[in-house]
C-alpha positions in Angstrom: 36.7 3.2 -2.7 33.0 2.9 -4.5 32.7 3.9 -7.3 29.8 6.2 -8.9 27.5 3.8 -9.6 27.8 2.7 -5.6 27.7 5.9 -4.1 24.0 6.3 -2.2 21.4 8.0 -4.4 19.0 8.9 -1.3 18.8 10.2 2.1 17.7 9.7 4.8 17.2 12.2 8.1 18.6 10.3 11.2 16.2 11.6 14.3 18.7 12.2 17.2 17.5 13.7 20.7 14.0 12.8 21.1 13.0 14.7 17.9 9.4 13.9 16.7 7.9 13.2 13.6 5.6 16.5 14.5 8.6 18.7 15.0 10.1 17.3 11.3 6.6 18.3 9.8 6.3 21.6 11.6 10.0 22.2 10.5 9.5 21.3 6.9 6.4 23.3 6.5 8.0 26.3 7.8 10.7 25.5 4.8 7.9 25.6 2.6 5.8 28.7 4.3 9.3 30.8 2.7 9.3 29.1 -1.1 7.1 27.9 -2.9 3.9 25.9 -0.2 4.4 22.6 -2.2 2.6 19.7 -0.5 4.9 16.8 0.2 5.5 13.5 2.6 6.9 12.4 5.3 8.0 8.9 5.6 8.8 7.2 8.5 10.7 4.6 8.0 10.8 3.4 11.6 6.6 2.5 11.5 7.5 0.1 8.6 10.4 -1.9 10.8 8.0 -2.1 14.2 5.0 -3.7 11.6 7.5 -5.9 10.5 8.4 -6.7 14.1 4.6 -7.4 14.7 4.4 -9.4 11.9 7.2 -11.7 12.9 5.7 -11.7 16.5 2.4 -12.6 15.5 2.6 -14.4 11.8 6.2 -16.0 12.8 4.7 -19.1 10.0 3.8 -16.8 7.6 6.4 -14.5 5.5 5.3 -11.5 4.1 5.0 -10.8 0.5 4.9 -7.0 -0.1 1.9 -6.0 -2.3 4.1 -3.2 -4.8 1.3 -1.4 -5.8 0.1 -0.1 -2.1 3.7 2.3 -2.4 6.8 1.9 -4.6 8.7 4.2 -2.7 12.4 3.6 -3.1 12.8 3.3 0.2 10.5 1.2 1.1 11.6 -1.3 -0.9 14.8 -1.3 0.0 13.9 -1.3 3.9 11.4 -4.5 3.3 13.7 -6.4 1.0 16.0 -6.2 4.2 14.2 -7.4 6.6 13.3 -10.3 4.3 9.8 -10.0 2.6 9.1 -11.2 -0.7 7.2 -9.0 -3.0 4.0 -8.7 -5.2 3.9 -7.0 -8.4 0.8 -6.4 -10.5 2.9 -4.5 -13.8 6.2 -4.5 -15.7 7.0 -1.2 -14.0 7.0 -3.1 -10.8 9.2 -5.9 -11.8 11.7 -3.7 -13.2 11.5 -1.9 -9.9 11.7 -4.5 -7.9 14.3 -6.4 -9.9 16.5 -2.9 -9.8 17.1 -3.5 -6.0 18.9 -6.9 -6.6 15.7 -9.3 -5.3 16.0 -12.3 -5.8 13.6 -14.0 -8.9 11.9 -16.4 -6.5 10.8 -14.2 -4.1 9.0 -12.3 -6.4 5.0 -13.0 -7.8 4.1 -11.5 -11.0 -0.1 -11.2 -9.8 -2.4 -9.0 -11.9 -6.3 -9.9 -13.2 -5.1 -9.6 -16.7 -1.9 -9.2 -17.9 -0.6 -7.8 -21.1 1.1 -10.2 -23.7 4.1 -8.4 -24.0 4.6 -8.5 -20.0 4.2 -11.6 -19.8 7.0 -12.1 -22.2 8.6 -9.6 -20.7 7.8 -11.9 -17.1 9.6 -15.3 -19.1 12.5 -13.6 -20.7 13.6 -11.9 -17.2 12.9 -15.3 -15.1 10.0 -14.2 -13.5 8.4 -17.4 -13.2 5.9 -17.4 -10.0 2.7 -16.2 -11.8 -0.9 -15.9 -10.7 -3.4 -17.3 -12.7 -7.7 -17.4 -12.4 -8.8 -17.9 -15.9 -8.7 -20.4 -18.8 -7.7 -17.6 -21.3 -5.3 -16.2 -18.6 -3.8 -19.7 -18.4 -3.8 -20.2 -22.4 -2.1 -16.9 -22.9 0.7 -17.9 -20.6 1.5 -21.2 -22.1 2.2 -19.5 -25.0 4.0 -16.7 -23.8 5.8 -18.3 -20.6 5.4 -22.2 -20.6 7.9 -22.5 -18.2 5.9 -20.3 -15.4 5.1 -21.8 -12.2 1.1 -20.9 -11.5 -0.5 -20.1 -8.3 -3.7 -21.1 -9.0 -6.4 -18.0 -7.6 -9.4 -19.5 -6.4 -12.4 -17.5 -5.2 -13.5 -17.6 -1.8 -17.0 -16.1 0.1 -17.7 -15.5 3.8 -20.9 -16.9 5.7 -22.9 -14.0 6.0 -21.1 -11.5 4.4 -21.0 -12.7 0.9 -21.6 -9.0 -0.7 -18.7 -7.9 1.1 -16.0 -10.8 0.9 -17.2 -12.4 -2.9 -14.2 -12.3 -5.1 -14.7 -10.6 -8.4 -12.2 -12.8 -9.8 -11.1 -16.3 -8.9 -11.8 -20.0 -9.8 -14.8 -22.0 -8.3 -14.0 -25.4 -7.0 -15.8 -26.6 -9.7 -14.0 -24.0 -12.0 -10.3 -25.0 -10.2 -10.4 -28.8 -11.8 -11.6 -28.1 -14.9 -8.6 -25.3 -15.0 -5.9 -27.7 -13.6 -6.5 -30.2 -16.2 -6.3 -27.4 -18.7 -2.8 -27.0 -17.3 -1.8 -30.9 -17.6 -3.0 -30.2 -21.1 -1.0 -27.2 -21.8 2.0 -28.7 -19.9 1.7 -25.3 -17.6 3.2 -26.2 -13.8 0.5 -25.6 -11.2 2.4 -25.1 -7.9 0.0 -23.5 -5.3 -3.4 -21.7 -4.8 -3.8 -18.1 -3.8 -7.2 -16.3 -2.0 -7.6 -13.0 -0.3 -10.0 -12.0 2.2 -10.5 -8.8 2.4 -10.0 -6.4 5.7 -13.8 -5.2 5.6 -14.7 -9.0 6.6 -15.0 -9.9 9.8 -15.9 -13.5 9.9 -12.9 -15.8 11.4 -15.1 -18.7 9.3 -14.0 -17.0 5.5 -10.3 -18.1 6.6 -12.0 -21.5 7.7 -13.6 -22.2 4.3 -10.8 -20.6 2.3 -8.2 -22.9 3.7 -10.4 -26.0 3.3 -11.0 -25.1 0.1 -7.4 -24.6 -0.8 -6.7 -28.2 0.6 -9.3 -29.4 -2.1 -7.1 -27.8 -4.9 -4.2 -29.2 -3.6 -5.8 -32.5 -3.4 -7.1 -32.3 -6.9 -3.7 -31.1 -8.6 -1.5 -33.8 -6.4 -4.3 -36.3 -7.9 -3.1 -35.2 -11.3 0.9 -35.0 -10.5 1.5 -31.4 -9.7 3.6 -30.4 -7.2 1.9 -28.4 -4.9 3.6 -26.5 -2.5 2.6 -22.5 -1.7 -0.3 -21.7 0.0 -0.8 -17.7 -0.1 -3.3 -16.0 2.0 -3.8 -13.2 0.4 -4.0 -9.6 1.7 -6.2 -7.9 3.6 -4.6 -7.2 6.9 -5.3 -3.7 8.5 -2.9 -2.3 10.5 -4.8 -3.7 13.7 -2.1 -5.8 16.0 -5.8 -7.5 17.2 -6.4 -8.2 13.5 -3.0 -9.8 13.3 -3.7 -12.3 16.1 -7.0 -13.2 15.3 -6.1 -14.5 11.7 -2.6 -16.1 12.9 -5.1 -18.4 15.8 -7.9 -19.2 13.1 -5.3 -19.8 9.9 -2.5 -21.5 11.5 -5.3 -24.1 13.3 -6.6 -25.1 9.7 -3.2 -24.9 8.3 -2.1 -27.3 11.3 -4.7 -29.8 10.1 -4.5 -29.9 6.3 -1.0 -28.5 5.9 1.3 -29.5 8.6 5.1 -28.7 8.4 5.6 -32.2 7.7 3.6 -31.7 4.3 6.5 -28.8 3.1 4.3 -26.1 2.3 5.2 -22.8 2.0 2.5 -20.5 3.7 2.4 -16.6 2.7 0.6 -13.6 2.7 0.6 -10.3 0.9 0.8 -7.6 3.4 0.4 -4.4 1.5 -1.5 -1.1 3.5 -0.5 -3.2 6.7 3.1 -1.6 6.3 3.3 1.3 4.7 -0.2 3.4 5.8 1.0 4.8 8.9 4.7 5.5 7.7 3.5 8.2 5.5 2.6 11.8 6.6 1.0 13.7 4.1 1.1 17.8 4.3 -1.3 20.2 1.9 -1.3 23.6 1.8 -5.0 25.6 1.1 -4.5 27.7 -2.4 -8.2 28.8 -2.6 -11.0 29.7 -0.5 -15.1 29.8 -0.8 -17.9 30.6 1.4 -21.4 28.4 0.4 -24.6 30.2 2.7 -26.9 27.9 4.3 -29.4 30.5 4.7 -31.5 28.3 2.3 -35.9 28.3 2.3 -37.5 25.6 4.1 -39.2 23.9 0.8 -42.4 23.1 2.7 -43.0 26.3 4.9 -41.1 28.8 3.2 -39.4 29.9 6.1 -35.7 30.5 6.7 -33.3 27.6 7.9 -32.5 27.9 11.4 -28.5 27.0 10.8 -27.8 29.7 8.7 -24.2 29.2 9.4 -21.7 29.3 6.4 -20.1 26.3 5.0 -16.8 26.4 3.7 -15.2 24.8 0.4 -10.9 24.6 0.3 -9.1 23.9 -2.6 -5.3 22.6 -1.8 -2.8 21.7 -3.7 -2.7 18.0 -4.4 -6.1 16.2 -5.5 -7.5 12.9 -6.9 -5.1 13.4 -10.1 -2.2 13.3 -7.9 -1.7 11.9 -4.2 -5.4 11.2 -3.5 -5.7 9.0 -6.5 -7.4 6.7 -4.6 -10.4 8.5 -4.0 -10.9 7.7 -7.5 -11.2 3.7 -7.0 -14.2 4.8 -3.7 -11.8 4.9 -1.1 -13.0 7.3 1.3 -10.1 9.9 2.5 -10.4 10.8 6.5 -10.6 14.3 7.5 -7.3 16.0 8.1 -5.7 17.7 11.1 -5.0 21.4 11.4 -1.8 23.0 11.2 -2.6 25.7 13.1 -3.1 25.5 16.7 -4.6 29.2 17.2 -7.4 28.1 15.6 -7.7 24.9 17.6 -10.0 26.4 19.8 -12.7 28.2 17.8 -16.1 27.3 16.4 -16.0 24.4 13.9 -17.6 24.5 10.3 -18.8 22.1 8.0 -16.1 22.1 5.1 -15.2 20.3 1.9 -11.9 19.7 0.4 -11.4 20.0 -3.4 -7.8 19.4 -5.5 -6.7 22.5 -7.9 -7.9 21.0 -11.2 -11.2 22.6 -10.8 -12.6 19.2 -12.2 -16.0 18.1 -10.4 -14.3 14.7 -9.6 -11.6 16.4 -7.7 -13.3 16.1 -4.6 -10.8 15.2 -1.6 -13.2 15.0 1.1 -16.9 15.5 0.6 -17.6 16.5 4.7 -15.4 17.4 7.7 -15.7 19.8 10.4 -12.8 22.4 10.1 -12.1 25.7 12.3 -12.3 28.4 9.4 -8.8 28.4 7.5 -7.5 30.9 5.2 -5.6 30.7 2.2 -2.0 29.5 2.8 -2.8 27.6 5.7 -1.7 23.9 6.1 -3.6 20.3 6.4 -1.8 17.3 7.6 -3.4 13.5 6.7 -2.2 11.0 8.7 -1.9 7.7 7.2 -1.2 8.5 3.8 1.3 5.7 2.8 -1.7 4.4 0.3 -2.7 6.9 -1.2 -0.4 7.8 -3.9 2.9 8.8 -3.2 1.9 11.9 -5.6 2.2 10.0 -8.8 0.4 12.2 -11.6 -2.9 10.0 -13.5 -2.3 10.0 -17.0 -5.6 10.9 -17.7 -4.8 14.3 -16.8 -2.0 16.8 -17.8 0.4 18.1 -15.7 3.3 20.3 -15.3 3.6 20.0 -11.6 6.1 17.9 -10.2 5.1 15.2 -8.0 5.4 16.1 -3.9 8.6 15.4 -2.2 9.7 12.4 0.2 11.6 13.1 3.1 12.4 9.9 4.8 13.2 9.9 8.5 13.9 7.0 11.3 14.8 7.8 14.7 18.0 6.4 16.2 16.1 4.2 18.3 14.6 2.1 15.4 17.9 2.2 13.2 19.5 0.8 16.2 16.7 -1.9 16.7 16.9 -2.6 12.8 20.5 -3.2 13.4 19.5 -5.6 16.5 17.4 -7.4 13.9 20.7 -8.3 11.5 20.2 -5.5 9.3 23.2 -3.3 8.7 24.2 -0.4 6.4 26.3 -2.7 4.5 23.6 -5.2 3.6 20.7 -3.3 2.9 19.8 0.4 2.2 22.8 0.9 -0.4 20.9 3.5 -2.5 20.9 5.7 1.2 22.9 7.2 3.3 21.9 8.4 6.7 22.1 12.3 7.7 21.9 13.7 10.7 18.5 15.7 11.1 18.5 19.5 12.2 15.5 21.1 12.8 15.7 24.5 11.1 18.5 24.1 8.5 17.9 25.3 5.5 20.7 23.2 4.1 19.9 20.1 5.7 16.4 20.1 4.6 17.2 20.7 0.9 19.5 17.4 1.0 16.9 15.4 2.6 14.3 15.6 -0.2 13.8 12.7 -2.2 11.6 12.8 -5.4 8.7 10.5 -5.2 
């Protein structure tokens, strides 16, 4: 018999029948239309197995390291650590996290521009020894604080053409690389690899070209000076775009071919973040507040009235940029959400905007969309929400609101097709336990939320 400490901690609702994710939203939002209207997610857990299923189909070279920070949702760290990713964490929160599920030590990459003295003690005391490293004061603090770390060594990388969009704001030169690897014989500090990142925005198959030759340069210059050298690690970057996924794997696997065959015994991995988590994640807000802005406004050079005199709208909902839009904060531009409310479908459209409660001028959601006119209790559903922030409350601001609810779901289909990939209940998931899903049960739905 398990004991306590074994016993599952989460659930998750098992999808039987052909039920979809739209009826589970539909079902929880009438839940929530007779309490209390609290936003909250739905996760799919099924959209994280198929992008794994791409990945292995289309980067079958290259293994995944999970980029943490994207969503540290229990269960999706549980569901990626069984189908065999590594993982990337930027913090000590994240290692502790990560380390809580039972990964192993070297499948884990303490990254991070700067890191904090004390976590990096923290990193050496705990055996987190894979560490990534861009800077000479970066490097001297962790000779002193870990000398037994094993450094990927970050070196900066820029596309032909798109230099504003793909130049790294950190990262070593090639110039920069030597000077910092001889630092490192110095310091007796292991150099074992080189890390870059191209970002998603960059659409030049040449900034993989360059970045890979360039890695081959650092390995050249650290095997030169006795390191072993033996990770290559592309970065992140990757969109949720299967085309995407194909393009890199032809251009990166062709240079790794030539300056890093298999025969060479280099490791070759990416950190995946957004790629599997974005589209897993259902996000559902409810409108608390209502305004009407005229656009009757004077034409300032004739005096005259504006001909679109018709009314915009301004909605305040329940979760903002202090909460699961965080992101907004950091310039990432939030899509426009879909309705929940298909008798208004069909009407006129207005020009809206979409503010969080705080009443703060930066709680802004979504400067523009077109809306149908909503009214106060209504519901807005954002689709690919797995990024933004799982509803974790910013510091800077106080709160007394619990963060929204996760209610994890996977269809029977993909649990069976996780089973066909080796995955079973008794290897993996062991803070879960599957439950049957029925639409409009009270009781069901109150065992299937999961705090975020």
């Amino acid at each position: 018999m398990k004991g306590i400490a074994d016993e599952p901690q989460y659930s998750i609702g098992l999808l039987e029948g052909g039920t979809a994710l739209s009826e589970v939203i539909d079902n929880h939002i009438y839940e929530q239309t007779l309490a209390e209207k609290k936003a909250f997610f739905v996760a799919d857990l099924g959209v994280i197995m198929r992008q794994h299923v791409r990945w292995r189909t289309h980067m079958a070279q290259i293994r995944p390291f999970y980029a943490v920070r994207c969503n540290s949702s229990p269960a999706v760290i549980e569901v990626l650590a069984a189908l065999g990713t590594g993982f990337v964490c930027t913090n000590k929160s994240e290692l502790e996290l990560v380390q809580s599920h039972g990964i192993p030590l070297e499948d884990i990459i303490y990254s991070g521009v700067c890191k904090q003295l004390s976590q990096i003690k923290y990193a050496a005391k705990n055996g987190f020894d894979l560490l990534v490293c861009d800077n000479e004061a970066e490097l001297r603090k962790i000779s002193r604080c870990h000398p037994n770390a094993k450094l990927l060594l970050q070196v900066s990388t820029e596309a032909s053409n798109h230099a504003e969009e793909t130049s790294m704001t950190f990262g070593c030169s090639l110039k920069e690389c030597r000077r910092m690897l001889e630092s490192a014989m110095e310091l007796g500090v292991q150099v074992v690899g080189v890390r870059f990142h191209i970002p998603s925005s960059c659409e030049d198959d040449q900034a993989y070209v360059h970045a890979v030759s360039d890695a081959r340069c650092v390995f050249d210059m650290g095997e030169d000076m006795g390191f072993c050298m033996s990770i290559l690690d592309i970065g992140g970057g990757f969109s949720r775009s299967e085309k995407q996924l194909k393009q890199i794997n032809n251009v990166v696997m062709s240079m790794v071919d030539l300056y890093f065959p298999l025969s060479s015994g280099v490791s070759i991995i990416a950190e995946p973040g957004s790629y599997f988590v974005s589209a897993a994640f259902t996000l559902a807000v409810n409108i608390i507040s209502k305004d009407v802005v005229a656009r009757d406004r004077q034409d300032q050079a004739h005096d005259e009235p504006s001909l679109n005199d018709e009314p915009e709208f301004q909605y305040h909902v329940n979760e903002g940029v202090y909460g699961c839009f965080a992101s907004k904060l950091t310039d990432t531009v939030i899509p426009a959400p879909s309705v929940h409310k298909s008798t208004a479908l069909n009407g006129p459209v207005f020009s809206s905007s979409l503010w969080g409660p705080s009443g703060d001028d930066m709680d802004q959601v979504v400067e523009q969309c077109l809306l149908p006119e909503l009214s106060v209790g209504d519901w807005l559903q954002f689709d690919n929400a797995g990024v933004y922030n799982q509803g974790q409350p910013i510091s800077i601001m106080p709160s007394d609101t619990p963060a929204p609810p996760i209610y994890y779901i996977i269809s029977s289909g993909d649990w069976f097709e996780m089973q066909d990939t080796g995955i079973t209940q008794e290897i993996t998931l062991k803070k879960f336990s599957l439950v049957p899903y029925f639409l409009n049960s009270c009781q069901s739905e109150a065992a299937l939320s999961v705090p975020a």
